[in-house]
C-alpha positions as CSV (number, residue, x, y, z in Angstrom):
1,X,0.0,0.0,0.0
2,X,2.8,2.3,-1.1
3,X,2.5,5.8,-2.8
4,X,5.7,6.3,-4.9
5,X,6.3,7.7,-8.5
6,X,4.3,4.7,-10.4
7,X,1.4,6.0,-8.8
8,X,1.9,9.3,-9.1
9,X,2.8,9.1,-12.8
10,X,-0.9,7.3,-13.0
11,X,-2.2,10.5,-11.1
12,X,-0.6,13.1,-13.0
13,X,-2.2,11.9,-16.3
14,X,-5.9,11.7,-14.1
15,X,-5.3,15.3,-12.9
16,X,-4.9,16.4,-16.7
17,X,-8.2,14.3,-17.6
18,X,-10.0,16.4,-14.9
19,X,-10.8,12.5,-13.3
20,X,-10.7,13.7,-9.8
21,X,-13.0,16.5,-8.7
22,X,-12.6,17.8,-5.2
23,X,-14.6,16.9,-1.8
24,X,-14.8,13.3,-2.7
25,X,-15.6,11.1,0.1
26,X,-12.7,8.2,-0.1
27,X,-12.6,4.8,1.0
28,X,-8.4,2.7,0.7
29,X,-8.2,-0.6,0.9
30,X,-5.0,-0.6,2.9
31,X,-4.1,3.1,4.1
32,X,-1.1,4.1,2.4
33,X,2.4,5.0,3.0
34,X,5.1,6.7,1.1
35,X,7.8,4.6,-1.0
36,X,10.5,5.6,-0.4
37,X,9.8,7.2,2.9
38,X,11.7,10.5,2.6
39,X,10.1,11.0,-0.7
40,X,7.0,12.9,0.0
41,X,8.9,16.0,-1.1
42,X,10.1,14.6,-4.6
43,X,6.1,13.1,-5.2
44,X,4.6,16.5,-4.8
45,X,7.2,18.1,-7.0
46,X,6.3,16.1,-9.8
47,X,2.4,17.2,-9.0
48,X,3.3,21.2,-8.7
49,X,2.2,21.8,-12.0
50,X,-1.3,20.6,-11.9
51,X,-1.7,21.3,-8.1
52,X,-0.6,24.6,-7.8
53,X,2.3,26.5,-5.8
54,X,-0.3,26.5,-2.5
55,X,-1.0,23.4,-2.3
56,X,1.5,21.5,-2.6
57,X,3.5,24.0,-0.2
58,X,0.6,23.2,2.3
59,X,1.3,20.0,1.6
60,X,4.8,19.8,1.9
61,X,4.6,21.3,5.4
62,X,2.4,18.5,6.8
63,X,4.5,15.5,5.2
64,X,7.6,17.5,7.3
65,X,5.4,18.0,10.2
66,X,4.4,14.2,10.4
67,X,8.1,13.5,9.9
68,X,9.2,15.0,13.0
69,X,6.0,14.2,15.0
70,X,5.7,11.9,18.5
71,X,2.8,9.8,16.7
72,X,4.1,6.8,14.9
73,X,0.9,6.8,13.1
74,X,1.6,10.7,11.9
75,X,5.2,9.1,11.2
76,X,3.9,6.6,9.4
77,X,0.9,7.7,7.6
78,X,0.7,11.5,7.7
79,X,3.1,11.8,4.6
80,X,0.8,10.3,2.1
81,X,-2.7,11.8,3.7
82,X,-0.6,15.2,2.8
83,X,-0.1,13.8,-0.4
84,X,-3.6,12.8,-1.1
85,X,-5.4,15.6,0.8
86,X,-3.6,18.2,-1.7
87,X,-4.5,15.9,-5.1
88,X,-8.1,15.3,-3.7
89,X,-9.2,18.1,-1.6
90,X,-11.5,15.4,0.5
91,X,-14.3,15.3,2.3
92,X,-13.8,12.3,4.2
93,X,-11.1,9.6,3.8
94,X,-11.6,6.3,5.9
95,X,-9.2,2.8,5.4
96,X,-9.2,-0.7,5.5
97,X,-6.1,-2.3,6.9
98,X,-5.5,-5.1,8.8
99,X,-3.4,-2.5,11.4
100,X,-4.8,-1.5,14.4
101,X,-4.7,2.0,14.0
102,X,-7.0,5.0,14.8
103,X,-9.3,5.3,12.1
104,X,-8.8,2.3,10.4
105,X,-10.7,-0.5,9.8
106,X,-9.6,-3.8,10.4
107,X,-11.3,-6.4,8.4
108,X,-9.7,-9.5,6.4
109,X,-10.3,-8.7,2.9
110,X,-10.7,-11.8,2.6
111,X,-14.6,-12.1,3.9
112,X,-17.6,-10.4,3.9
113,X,-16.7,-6.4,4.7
114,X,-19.8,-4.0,5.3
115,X,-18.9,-0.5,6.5
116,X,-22.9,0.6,6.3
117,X,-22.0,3.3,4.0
118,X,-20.7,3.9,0.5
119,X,-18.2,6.4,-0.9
120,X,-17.6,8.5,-4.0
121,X,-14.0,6.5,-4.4
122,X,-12.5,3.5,-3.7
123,X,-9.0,3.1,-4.2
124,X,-7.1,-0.3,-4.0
125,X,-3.7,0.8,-3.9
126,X,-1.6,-2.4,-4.6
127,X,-3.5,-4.4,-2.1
128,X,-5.6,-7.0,-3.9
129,X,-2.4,-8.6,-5.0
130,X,-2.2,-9.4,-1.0
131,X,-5.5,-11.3,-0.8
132,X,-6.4,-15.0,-1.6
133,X,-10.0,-14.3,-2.5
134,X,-9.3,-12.0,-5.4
135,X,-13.8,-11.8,-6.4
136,X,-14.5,-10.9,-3.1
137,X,-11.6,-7.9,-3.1
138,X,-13.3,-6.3,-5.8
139,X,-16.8,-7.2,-5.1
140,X,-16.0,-5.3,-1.6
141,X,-14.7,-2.3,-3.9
142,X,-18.1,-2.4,-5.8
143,X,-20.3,-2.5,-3.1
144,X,-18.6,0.0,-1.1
145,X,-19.0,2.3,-4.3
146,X,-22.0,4.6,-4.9
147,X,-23.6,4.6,-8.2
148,X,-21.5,7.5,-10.5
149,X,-18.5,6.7,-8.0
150,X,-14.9,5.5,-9.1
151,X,-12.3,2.6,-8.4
152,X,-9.2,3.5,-8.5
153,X,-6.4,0.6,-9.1
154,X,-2.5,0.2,-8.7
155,X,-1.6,-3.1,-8.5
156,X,0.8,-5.2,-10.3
157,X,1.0,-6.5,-13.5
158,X,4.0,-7.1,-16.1
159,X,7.1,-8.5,-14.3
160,X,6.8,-8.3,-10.7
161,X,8.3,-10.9,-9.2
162,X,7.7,-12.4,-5.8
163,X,5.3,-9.7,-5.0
164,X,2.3,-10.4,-3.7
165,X,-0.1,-13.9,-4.4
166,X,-0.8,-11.8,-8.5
167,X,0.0,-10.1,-11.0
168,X,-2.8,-9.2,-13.0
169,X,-3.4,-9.5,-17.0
170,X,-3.4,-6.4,-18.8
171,X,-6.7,-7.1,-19.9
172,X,-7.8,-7.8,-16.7
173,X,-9.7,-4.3,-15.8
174,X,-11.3,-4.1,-19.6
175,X,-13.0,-7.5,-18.6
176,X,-14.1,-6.0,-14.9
177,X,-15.5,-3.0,-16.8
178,X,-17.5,-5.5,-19.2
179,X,-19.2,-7.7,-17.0
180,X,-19.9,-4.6,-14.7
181,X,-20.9,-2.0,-17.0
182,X,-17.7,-0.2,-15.6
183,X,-17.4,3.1,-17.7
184,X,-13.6,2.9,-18.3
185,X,-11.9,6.5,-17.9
186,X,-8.7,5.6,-17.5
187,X,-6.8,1.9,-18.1
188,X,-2.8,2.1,-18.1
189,X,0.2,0.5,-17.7
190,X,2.7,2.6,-16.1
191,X,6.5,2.7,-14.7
192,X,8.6,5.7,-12.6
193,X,9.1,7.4,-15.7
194,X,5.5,6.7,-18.3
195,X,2.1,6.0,-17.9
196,X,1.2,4.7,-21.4
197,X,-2.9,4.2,-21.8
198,X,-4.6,1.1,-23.4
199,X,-7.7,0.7,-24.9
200,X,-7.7,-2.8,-24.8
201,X,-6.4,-6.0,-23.4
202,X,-4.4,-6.2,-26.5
203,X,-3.2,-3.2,-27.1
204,X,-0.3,-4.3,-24.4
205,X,1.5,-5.9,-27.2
206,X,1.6,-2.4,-29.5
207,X,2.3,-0.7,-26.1
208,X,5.5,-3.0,-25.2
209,X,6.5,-2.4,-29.0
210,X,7.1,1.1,-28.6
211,X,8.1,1.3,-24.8
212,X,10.1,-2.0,-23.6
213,X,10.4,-0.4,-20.5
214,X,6.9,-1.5,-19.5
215,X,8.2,-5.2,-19.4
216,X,8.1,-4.1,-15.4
217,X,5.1,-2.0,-14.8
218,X,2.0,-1.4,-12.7
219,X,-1.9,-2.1,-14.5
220,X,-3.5,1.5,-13.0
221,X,-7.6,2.0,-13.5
222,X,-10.2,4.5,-13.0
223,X,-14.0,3.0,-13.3
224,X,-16.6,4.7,-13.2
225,X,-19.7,2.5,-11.5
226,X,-22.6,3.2,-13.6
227,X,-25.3,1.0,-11.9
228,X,-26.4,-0.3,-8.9
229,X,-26.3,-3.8,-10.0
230,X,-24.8,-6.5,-8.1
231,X,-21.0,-7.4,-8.9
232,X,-20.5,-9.7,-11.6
233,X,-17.7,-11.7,-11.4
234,X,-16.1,-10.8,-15.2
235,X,-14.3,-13.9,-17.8
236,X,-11.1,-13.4,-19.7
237,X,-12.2,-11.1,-22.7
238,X,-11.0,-13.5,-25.0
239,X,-13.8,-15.9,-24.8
240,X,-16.4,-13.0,-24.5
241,X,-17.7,-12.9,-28.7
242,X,-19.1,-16.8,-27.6
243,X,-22.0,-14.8,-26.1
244,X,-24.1,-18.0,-26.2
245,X,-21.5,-20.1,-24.2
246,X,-21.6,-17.4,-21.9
247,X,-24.8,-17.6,-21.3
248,X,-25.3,-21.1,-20.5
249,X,-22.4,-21.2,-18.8
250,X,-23.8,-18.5,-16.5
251,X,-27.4,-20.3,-16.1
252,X,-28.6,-21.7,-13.2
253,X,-29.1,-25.8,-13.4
254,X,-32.1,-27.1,-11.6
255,X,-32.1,-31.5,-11.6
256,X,-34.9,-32.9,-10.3
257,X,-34.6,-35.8,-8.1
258,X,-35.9,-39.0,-9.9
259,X,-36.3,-42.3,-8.1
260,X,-37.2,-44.1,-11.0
261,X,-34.9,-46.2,-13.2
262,X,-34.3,-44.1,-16.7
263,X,-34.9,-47.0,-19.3
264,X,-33.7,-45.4,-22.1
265,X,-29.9,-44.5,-20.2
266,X,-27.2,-45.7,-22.4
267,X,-29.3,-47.8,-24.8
268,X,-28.6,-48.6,-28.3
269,X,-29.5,-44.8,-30.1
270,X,-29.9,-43.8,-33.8
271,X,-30.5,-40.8,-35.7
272,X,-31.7,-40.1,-39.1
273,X,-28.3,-38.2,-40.1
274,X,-25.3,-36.7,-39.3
275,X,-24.0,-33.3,-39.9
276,X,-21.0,-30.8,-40.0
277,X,-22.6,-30.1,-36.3
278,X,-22.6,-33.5,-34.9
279,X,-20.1,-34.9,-32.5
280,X,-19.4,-38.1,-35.0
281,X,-19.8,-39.1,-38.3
282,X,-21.4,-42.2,-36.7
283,X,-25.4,-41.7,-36.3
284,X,-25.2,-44.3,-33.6
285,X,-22.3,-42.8,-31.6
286,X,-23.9,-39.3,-32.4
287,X,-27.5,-40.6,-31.0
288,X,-25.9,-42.0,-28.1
289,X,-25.4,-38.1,-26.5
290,X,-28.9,-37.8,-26.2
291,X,-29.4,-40.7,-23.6
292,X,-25.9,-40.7,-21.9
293,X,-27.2,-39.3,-18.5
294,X,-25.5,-36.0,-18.9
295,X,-27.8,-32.7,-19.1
296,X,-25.4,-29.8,-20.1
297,X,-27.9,-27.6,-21.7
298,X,-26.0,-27.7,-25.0
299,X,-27.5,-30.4,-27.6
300,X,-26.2,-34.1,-27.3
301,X,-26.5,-34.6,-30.9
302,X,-27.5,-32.6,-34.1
303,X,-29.0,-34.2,-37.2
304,X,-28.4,-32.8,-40.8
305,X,-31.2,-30.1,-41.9
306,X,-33.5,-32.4,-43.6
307,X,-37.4,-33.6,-44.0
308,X,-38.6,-34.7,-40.7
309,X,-35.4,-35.4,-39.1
310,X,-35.5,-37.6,-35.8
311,X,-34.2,-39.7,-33.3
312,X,-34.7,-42.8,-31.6
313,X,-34.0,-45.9,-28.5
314,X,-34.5,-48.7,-28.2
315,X,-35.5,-50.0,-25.0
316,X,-34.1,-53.5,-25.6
317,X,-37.5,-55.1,-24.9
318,X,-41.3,-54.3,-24.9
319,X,-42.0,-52.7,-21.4
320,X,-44.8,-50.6,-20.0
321,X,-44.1,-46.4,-20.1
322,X,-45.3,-43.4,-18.1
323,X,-43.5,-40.8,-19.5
324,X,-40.7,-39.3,-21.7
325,X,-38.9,-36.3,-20.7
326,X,-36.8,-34.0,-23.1
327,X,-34.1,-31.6,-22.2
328,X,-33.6,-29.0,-25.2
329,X,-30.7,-27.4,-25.6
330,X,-30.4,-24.1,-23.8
331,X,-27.1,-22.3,-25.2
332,X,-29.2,-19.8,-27.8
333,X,-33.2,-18.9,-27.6
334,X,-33.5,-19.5,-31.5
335,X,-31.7,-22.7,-31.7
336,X,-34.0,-23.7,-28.3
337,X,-37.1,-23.0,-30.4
338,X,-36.3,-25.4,-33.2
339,X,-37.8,-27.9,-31.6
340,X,-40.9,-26.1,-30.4
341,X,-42.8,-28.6,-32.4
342,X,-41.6,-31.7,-31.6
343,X,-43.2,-34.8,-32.0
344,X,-43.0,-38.5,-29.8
345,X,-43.8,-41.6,-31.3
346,X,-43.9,-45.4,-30.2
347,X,-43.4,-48.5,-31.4
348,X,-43.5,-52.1,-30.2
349,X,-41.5,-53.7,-33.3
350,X,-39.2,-50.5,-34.9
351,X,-41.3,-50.4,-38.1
352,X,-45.6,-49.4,-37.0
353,X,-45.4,-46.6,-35.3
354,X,-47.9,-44.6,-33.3
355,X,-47.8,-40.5,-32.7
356,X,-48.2,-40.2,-29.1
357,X,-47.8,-36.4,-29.0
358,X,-47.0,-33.3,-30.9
359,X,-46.3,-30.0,-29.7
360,X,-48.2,-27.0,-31.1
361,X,-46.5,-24.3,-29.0
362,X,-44.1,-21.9,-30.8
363,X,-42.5,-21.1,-27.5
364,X,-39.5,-23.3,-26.9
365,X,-39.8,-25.9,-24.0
366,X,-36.7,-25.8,-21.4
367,X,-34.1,-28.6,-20.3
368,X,-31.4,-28.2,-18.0
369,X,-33.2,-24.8,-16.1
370,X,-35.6,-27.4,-14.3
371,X,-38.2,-27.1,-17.3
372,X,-37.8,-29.9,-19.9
373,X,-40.4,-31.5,-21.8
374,X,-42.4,-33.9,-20.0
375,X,-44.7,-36.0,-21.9
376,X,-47.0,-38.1,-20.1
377,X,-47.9,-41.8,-21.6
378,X,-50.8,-43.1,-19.7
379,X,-49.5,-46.7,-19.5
380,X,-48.7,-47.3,-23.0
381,X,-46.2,-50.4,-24.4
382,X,-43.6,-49.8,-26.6
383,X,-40.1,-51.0,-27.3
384,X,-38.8,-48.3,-29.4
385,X,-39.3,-44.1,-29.1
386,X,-38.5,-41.9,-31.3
387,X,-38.4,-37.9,-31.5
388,X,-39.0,-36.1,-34.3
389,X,-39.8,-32.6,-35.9
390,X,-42.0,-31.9,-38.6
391,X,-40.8,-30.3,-41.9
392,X,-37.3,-29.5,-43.4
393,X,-35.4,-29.1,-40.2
394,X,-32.3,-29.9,-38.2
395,X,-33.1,-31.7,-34.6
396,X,-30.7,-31.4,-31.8
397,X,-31.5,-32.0,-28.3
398,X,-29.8,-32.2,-24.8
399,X,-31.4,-35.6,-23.7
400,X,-34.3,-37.7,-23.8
401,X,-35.5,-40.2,-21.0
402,X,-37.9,-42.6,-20.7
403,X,-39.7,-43.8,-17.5
């Protein structure tokens, strides 16, 4: 939780974007201190410009009053509130530090952390990096931040070694901003001597290209919180254009409990075709994703688009049925609703077959939220089912059991 030139070099370039207005109420995750800790003097020099002769004279009077003071905690910490008190002009400042000191307080960062009020900035001055439960850090940070407030970050990123349990990705505070609706005013990568700003996770590379000297540098933010929407934890922006993975990946799964034997698990399967789509060339090893016992909320097989397409079991012997339940695949609403009108048939010998049901119901059925398709049989006998669709098609389905 140090203040030296990184930081300040972050700073000087968010006093020249007008990123910090005055009477702020503050919230640090870790009060700070200055690094090194005779160089409050050199810090505010490099500030004079945009601060102005008075303040940083004020300033520079209170960093050599808490020098020569009795307190340790003035020794300690008075420094780099002179520092931040002339760059923010606050109304309030209050830290989080595992020190027991006055005005601190002490909470493990790494649990739940509720100071019953929220602030108009947050700053996590290279303290995350010093905390196991990196989600709950930052989920703290938003929480603790008022709608239109700011998080400010310094923490480490390319080439610090042994510091800390992380250094962070470049990209790491584009894919925050994403799955928060973070406004992004300020994403850098900075050293004692630049603070060079991205304007994406990959832009490190063209960054690195022109300034090697960033090889060892800090990842600084300013995000604006736009909403009062709970935290989102973010993924790696790389994967984020697969929208409809990221979807399904993020949906609930609801399994009900079922006592009864599944009669059509792992039984001999066939389809009416294969596809570019399907997991095999093989309709038989395709077929057998549908009845595998695995409910994933993608499809377990996917036929050609064709006339009628379908699927089928085969139950290995004429038995009495109650019901056939199908899981549709979830990852995309359009692809779900393909199989809005889907059709269940029976057979006793694979070759007379009798519809059973047929859906009329343009809205697509669910699977693996808790909603599938449950079709009820009434008793009937039958060694074979099949699914089916009506028209030129393509059918793909999560699974299919029988009961």
């Amino acid at each position: 939780m140090g203040l030296s030139r990184i930081e300040v070099r972050f700073l000087e370039l968010g006093l020249e974007m007008g990123l910090f207005p005055a009477g702020m109420h503050i919230l640090e995750l870790g009060e700070s201190t200055i690094i090194p800790e005779d160089a409050a003097a050199d810090l505010l020099s490099l500030l004079a410009p945009l601060l102005g002769e008075d303040r940083v004279a004020e300033a520079k009077l209170r960093t050599e009053a808490a020098r020569i003071a009795r307190s340790e905690y003035q020794r300690l910490y008075g420094p780099a509130r002179a520092v931040y008190d002339a760059i923010f002009r606050p109304a309030s400042y209050t830290a989080i530090d595992l020190d027991l000191q006055p005005r601190q307080a002490c909470f493990d960062l790494n649990g739940p952390v509720n100071l019953r009020s929220r602030f108009d900035l947050v700053i996590n001055n290279g303290t995350s990096e010093h905390v196991f439960d990196q989600a709950n850090v930052f989920r703290i940070m938003h929480d603790h931040t008022r709608p239109g407030g700011f998080m400010m970050h310094w923490v480490p990123c390319l080439g610090w070694i042994d510091h800390g349990l992380y250094n962070v990705q470049p990209g790491f505070f584009f894919d925050l901003s994403r799955a928060n609706g973070y406004e992004a005013r300020l994403i850098a990568l900075t050293t004692e001597n630049i603070c060079v700003p991205l304007h994406s996770g990959e832009g490190v590379w063209e960054a690195l290209r022109h300034h090697p000297e960033l090889s060892y540098s800090a990842a600084c933010a300013v995000l604006c919180k736009t909403s009062d929407s709970p935290f989102a934890t973010p993924i790696q922006g790389m994967w984020m254009h697969q929208s409809s993975a990221l979807g399904l990946a993020n949906m609930p799964r609801v399994y009900p409990s079922e006592t009864r034997p599944n009669l059509a698990l792992h039984r001999p399967a066939i389809q009416s075709s294969t596809s570019q789509w399907s997991w095999y060339d093989d309709p038989a090893l395709d077929a057998a994703g549908a009845n595998n016992g695995q409910i994933t909320g993608y499809y377990g097989f996917h036929t050609e688009t064709e006339p009628d397409p379908w699927w089928m079991v085969d139950l290995g012997g004429v038995t009495r049925l109650s019901e056939v339940v199908v899981y549709n695949r979830l990852d995309d609403i359009p692809w779900a609703r393909r199989s809005a009108h889907l059709k269940v048939a029976l057979s006793e010998d694979g070759e007379i077959w009798r519809e059973v049901f047929a859906r009329a119901d343009d809205t697509p059925f669910g699977g693996a939220d808790g909603n599938p398709l449950r079709v009820k049989l009434a008793d009937a006998v039958a060694r074979y089912v099949r699914v089916s669709l009506p028209g030129r098609e393509c059918l793909h389905l999560d699974e299919v059991e029988v009961y």
